[in-house]
FIKOLZA-1660 file (N, C-alpha, C; in steps of 0.1 Angstrom, whole numbers, plus 5000, padded with zeros to 4 digits):
% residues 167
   i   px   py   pz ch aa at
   1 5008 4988 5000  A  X  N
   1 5000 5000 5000  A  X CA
   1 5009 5012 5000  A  X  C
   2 5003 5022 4992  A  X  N
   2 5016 5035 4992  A  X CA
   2 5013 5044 5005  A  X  C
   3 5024 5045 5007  A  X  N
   3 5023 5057 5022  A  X CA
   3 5015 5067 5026  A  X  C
   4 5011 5077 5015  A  X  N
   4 4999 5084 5018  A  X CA
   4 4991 5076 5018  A  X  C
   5 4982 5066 5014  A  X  N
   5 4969 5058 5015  A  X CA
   5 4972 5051 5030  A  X  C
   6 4982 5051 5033  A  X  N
   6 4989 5044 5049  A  X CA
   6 4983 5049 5058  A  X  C
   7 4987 5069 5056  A  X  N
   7 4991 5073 5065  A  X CA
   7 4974 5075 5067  A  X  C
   8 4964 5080 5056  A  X  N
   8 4951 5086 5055  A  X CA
   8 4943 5072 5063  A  X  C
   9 4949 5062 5060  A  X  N
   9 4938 5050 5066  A  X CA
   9 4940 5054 5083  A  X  C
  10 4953 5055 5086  A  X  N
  10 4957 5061 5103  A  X CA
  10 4948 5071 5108  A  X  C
  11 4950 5076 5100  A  X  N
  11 4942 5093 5107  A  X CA
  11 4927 5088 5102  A  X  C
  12 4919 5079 5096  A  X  N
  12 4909 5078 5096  A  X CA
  12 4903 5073 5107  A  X  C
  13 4915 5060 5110  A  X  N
  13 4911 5053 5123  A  X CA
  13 4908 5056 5134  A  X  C
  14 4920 5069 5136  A  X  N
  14 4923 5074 5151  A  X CA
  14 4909 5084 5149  A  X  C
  15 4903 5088 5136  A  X  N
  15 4889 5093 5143  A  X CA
  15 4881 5086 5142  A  X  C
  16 4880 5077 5139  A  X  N
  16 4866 5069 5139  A  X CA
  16 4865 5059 5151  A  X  C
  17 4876 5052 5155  A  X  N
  17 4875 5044 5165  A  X CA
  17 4872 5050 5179  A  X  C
  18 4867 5046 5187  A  X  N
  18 4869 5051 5205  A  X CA
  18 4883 5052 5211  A  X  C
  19 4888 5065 5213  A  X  N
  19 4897 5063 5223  A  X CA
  19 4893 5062 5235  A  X  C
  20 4911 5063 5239  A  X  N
  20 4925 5055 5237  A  X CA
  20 4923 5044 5224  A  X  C
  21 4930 5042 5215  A  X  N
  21 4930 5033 5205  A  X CA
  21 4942 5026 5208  A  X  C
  22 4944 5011 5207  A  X  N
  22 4956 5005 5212  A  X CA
  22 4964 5000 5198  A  X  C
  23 4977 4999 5201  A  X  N
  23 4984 4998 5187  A  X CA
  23 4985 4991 5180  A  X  C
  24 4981 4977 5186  A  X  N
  24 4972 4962 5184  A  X CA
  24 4961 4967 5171  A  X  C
  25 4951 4975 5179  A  X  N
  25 4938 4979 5169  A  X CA
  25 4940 4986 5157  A  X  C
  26 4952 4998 5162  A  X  N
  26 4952 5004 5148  A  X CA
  26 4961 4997 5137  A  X  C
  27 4968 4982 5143  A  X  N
  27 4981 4981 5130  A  X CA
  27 4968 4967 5123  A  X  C
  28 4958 4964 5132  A  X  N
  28 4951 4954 5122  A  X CA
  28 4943 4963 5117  A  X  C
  29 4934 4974 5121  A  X  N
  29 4928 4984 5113  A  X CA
  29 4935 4986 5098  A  X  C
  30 4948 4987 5098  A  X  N
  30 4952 4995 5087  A  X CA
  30 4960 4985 5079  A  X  C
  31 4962 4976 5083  A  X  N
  31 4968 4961 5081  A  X CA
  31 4984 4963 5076  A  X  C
  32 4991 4971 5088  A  X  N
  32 5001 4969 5088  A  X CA
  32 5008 4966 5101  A  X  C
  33 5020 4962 5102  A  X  N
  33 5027 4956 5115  A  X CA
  33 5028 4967 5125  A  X  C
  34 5031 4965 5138  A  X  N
  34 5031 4971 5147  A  X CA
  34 5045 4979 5145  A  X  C
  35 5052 4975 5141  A  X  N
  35 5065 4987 5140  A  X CA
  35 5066 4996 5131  A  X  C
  36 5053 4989 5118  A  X  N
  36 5050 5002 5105  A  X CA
  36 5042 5012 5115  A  X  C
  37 5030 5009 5120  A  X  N
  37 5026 5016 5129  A  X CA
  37 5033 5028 5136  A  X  C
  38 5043 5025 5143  A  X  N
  38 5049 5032 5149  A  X CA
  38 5053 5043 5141  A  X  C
  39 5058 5038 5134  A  X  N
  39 5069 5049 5125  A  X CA
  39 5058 5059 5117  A  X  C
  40 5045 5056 5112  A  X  N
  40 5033 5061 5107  A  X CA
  40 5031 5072 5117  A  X  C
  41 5030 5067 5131  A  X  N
  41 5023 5076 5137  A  X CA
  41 5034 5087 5139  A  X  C
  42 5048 5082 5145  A  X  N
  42 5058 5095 5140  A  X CA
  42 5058 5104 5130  A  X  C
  43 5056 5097 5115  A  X  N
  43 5052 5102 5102  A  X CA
  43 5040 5114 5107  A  X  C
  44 5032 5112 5107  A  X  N
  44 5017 5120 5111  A  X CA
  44 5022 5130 5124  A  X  C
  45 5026 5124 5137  A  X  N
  45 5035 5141 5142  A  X CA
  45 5043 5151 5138  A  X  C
  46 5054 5142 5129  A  X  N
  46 5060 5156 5123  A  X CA
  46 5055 5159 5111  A  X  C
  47 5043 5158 5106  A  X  N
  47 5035 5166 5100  A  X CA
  47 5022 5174 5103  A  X  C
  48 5025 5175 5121  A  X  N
  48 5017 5183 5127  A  X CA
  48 5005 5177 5135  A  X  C
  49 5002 5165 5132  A  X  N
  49 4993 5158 5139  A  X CA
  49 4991 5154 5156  A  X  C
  50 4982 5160 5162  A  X  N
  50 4982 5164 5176  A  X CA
  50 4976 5147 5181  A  X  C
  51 4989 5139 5184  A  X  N
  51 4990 5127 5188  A  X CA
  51 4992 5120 5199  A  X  C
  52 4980 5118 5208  A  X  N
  52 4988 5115 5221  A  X CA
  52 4989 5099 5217  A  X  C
  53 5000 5095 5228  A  X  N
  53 5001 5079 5232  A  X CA
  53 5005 5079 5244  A  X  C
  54 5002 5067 5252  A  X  N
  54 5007 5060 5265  A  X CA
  54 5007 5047 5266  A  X  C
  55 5022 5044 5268  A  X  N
  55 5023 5028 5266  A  X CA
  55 5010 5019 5273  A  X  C
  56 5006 5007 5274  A  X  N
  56 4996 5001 5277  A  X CA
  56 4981 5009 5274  A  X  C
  57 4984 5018 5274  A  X  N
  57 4967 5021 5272  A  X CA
  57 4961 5031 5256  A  X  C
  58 4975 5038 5252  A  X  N
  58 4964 5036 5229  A  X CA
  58 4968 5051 5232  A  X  C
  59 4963 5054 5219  A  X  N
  59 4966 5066 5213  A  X CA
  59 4953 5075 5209  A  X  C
  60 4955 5085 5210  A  X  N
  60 4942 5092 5212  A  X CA
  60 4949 5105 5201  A  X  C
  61 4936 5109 5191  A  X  N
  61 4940 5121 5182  A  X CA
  61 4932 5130 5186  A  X  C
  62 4940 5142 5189  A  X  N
  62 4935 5155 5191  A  X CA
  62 4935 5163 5178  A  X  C
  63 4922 5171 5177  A  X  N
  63 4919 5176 5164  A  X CA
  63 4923 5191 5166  A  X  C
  64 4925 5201 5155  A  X  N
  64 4935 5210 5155  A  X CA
  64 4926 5218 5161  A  X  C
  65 4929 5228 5173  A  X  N
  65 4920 5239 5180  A  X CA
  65 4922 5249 5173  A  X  C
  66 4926 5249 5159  A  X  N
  66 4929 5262 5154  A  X CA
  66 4918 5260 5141  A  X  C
  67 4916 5250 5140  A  X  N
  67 4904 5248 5133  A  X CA
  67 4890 5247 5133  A  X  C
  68 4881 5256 5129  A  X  N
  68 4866 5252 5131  A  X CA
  68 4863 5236 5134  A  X  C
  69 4853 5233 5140  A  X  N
  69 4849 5223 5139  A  X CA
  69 4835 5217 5130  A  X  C
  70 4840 5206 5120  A  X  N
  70 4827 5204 5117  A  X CA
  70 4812 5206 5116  A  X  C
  71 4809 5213 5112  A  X  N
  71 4789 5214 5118  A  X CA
  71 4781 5212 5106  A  X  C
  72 4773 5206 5108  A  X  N
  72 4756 5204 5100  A  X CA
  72 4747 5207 5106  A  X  C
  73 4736 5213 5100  A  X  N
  73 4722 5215 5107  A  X CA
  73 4717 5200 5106  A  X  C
  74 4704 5200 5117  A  X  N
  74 4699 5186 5122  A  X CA
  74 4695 5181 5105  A  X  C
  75 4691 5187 5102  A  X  N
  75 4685 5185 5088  A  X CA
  75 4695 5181 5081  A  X  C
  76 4708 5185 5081  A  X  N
  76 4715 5178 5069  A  X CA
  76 4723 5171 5074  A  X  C
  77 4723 5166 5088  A  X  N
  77 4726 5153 5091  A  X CA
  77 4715 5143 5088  A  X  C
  78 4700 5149 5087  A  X  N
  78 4691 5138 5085  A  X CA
  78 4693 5132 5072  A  X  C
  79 4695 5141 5064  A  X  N
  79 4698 5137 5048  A  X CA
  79 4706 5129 5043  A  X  C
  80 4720 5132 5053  A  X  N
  80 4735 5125 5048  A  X CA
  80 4730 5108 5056  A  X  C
  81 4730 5107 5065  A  X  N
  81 4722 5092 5070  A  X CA
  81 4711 5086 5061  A  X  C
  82 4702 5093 5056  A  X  N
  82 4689 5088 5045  A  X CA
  82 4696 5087 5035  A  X  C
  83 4708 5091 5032  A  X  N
  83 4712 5090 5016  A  X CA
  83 4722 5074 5018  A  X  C
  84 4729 5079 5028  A  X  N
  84 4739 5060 5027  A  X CA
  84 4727 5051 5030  A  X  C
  85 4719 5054 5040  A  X  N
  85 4711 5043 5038  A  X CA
  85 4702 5040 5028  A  X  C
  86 4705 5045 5014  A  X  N
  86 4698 5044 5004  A  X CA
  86 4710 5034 4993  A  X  C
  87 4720 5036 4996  A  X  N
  87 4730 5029 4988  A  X CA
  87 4729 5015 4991  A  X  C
  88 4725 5007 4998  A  X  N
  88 4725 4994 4998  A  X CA
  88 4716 4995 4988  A  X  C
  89 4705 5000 4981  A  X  N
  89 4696 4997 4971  A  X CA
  89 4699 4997 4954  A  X  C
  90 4716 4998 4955  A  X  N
  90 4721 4999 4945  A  X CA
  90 4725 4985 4940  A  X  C
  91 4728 4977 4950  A  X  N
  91 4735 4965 4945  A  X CA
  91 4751 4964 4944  A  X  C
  92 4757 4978 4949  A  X  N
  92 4770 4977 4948  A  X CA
  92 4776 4978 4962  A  X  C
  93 4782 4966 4964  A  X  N
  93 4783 4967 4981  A  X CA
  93 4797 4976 4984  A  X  C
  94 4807 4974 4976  A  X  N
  94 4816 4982 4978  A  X CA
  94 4810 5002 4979  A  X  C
  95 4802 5003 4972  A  X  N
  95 4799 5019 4976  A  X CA
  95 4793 5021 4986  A  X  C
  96 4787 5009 4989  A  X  N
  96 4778 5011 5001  A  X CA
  96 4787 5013 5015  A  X  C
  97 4802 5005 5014  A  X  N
  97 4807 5003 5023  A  X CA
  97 4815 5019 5026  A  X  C
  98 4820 5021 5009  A  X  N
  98 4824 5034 5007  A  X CA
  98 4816 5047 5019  A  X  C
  99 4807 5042 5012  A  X  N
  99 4795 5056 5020  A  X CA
  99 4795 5055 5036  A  X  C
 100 4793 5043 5043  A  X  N
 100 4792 5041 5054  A  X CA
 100 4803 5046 5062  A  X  C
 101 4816 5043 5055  A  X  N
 101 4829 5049 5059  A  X CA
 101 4828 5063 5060  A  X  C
 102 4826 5067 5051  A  X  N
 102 4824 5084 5051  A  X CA
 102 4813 5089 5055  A  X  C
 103 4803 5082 5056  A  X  N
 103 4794 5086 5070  A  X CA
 103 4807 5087 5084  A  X  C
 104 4809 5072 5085  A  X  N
 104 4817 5076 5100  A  X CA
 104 4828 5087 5106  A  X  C
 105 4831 5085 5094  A  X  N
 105 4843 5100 5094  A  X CA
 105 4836 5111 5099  A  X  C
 106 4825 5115 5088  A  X  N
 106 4820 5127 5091  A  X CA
 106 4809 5125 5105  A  X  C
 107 4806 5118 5109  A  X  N
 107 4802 5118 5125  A  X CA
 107 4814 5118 5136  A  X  C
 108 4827 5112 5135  A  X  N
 108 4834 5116 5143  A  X CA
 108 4843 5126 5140  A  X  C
 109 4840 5136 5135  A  X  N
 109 4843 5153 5135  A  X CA
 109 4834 5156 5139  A  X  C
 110 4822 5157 5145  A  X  N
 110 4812 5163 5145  A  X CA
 110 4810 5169 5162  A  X  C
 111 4808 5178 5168  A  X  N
 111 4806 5181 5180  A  X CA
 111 4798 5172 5185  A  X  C
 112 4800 5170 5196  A  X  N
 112 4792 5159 5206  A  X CA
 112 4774 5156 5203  A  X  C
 113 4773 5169 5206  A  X  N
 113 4756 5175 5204  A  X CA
 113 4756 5164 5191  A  X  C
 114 4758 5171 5180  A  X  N
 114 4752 5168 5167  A  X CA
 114 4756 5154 5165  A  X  C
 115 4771 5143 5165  A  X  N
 115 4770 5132 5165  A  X CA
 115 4761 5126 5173  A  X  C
 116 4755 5131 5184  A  X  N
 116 4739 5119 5191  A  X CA
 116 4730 5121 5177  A  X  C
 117 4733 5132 5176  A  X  N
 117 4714 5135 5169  A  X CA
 117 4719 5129 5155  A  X  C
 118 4729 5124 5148  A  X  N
 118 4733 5115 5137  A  X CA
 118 4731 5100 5142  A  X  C
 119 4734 5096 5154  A  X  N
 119 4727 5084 5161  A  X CA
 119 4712 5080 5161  A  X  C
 120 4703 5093 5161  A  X  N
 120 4693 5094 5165  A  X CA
 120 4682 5099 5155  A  X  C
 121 4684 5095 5143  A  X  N
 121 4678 5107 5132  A  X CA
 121 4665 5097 5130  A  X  C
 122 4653 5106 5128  A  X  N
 122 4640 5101 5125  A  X CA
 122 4639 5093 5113  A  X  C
 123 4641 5100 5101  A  X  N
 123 4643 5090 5088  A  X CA
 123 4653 5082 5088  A  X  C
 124 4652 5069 5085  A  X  N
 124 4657 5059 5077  A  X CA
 124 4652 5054 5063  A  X  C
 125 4664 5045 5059  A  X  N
 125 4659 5036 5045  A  X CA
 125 4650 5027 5050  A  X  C
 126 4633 5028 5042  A  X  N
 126 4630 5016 5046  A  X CA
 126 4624 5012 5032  A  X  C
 127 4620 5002 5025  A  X  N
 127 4619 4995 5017  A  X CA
 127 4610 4979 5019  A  X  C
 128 4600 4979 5017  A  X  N
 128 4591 4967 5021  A  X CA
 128 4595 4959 5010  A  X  C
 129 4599 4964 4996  A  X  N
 129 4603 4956 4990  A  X CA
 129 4617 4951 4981  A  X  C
 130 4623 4944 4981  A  X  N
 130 4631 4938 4985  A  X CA
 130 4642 4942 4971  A  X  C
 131 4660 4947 4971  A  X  N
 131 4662 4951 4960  A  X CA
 131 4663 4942 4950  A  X  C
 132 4661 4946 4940  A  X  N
 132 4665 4937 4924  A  X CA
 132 4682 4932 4926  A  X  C
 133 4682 4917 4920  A  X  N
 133 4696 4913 4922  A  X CA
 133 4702 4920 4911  A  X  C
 134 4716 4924 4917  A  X  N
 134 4721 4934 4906  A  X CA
 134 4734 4922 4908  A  X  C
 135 4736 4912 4896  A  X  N
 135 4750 4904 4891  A  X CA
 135 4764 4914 4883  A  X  C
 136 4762 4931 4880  A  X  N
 136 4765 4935 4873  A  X CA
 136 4782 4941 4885  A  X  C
 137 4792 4944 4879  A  X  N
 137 4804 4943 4886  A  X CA
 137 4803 4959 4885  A  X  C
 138 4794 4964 4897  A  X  N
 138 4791 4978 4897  A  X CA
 138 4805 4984 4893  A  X  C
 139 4817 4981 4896  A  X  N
 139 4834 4989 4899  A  X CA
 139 4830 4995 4883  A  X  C
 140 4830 4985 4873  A  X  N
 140 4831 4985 4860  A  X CA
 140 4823 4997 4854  A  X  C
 141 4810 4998 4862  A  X  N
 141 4802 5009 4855  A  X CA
 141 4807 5023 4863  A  X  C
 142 4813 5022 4874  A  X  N
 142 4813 5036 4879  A  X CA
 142 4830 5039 4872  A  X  C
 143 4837 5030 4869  A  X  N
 143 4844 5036 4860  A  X CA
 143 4844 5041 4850  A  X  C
 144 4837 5034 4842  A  X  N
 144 4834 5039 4826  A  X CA
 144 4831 5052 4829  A  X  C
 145 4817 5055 4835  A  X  N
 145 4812 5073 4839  A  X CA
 145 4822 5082 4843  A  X  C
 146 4832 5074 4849  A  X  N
 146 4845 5084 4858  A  X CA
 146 4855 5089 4843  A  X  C
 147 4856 5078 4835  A  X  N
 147 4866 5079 4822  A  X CA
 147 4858 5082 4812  A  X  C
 148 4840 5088 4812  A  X  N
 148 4838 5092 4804  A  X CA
 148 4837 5080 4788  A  X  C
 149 4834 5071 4796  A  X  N
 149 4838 5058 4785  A  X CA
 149 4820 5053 4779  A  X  C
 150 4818 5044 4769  A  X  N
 150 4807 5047 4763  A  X CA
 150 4806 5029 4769  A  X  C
 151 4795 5026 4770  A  X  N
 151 4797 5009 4776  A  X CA
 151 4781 5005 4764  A  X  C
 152 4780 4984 4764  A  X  N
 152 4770 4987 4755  A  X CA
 152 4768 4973 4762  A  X  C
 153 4754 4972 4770  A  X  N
 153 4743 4973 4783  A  X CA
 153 4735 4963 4774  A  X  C
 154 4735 4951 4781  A  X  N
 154 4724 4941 4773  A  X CA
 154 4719 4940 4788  A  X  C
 155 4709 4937 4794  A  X  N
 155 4700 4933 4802  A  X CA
 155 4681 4930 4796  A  X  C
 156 4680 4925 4811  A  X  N
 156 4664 4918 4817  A  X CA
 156 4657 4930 4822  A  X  C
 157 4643 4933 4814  A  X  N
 157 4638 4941 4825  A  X CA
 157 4627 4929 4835  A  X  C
 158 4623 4941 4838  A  X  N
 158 4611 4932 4849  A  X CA
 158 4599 4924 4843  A  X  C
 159 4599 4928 4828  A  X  N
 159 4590 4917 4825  A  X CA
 159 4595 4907 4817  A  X  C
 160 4611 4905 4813  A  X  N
 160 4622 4894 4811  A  X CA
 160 4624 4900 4795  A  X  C
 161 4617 4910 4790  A  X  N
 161 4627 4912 4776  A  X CA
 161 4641 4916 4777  A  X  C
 162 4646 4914 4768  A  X  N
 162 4664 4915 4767  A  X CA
 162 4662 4926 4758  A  X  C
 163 4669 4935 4768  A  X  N
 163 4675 4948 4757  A  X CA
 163 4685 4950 4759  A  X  C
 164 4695 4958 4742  A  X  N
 164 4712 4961 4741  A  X CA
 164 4706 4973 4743  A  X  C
 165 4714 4985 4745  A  X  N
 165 4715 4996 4744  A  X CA
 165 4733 5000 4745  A  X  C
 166 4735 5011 4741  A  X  N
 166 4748 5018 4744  A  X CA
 166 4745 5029 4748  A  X  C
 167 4752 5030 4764  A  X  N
 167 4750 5038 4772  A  X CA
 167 4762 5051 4772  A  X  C
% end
């Protein structure tokens, strides 16, 4: 794995997880050895990262006081929760997982207050009926759209005709 993607999986952990975080948790978190670890977390202090540790008991990230802190109104935390929980309806479990990640991030930046009420939000996904099986290697279509690429789409609809299209 390249070192920036290393270092970004560390600092994701150290906010998403509960501190103290132990160095057990964050080197299988990020699925590197306990001595890559180490040197990571050096990495991330001398580039400013407000890092505590104490042997036996984890490492805890303090976020920069010179920085605002994250805020949403209740409402568009209600939104950002109603929209991942709409991505399992896609069939692509990798975005789903995507999104849920980036939900958690953006709840642990959040002031105390507003992370309960992202715990707590009135709407959810609900769905009585059950998604369509999608066999299609979602990766492949969010590429093509990302590279602007033309793809050419045989499927089933719901009432079993087979149609090509170029998409």
């Amino acid at each position: 794995m390249a070192r920036p993607d290393r270092l970004m999986r560390l600092m994701d952990a150290l906010r998403r997880l509960p501190a103290p975080v132990t160095a057990a948790r964050l080197a299988e978190e990020t699925d590197v050895s306990r001595r890559q670890l180490y040197r990571d977390i050096a990495t991330l202090r001398a580039g400013g990262a407000l890092i505590d540790g104490e042997a036996g008991v984890g490492y805890r990230l303090t976020e920069d006081p010179a920085l605002p802190p994250q805020s949403f109104s209740r409402l568009e935390i209600e939104a950002l929760v109603l929209a991942v929980g709409e991505l399992g309806r896609t069939g692509d479990a990798a975005l789903e997982r995507a999104g849920r990640g980036a939900l958690a991030r953006i709840i642990a930046t959040l002031p105390d207050r507003q992370a309960r009420q992202a715990m707590h939000t009135v709407l959810r996904s609900f769905r009585p009926e059950a998604p369509l099986p999608v066999t299609t290697d979602m990766s492949l279509l969010r590429r093509a759209c990302w590279d602007e690429l033309a793809l050419d789409i045989r499927y089933r609809d719901r009432t079993g005709q087979v149609t090509e299209r170029e998409v």
